[in-house]
N, C-alpha and C positions, 0 to 999 in steps of 0.2 A: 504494500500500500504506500502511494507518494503523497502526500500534502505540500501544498506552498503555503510558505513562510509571511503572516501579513506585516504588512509595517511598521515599525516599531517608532515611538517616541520619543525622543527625551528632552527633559529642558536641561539645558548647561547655563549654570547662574552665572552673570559676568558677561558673557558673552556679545559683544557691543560691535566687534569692527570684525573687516576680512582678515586680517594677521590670525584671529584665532581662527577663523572656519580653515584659514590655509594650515594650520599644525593640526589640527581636531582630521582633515582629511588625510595628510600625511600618517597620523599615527593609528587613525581606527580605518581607515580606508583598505590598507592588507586585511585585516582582519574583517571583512564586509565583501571581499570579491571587489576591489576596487573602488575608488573612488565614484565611481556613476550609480552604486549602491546606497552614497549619502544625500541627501538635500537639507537645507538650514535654512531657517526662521528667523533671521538676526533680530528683526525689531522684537518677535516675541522670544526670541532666547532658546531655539528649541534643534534638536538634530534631529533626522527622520532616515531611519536605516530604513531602504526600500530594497531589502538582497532579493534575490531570484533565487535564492538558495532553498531548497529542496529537504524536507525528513521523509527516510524512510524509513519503514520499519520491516521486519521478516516476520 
């Protein structure tokens, strides 16, 4: 059985300019299947992991 993965949230407190979106992607971006996995909220403070990544189970 495969399920896709829905979208995940988060708010990053602080988070005000592109300097942090550009480190926030560098460093969770591996970790999400790339960079085109993330999208940000700057005015509302928020990161939204959009992976394509797949659970399967046996």
């Amino acid at each position: 059985m495969t399920a896709k993965v829905s979208p995940s949230e988060f708010r990053i407190h602080g988070m005000d300019c592109a300097e942090e979106v550009t480190v926030l992607k560098r460093e969770i971006g591996p970790l999400v299947g790339g960079e085109s996995n993330l999208a940000f909220d700057i005015l509302n403070g928020k990161m939204i992991v959009t992976s394509e990544a797949q659970l399967t189970s046996s």
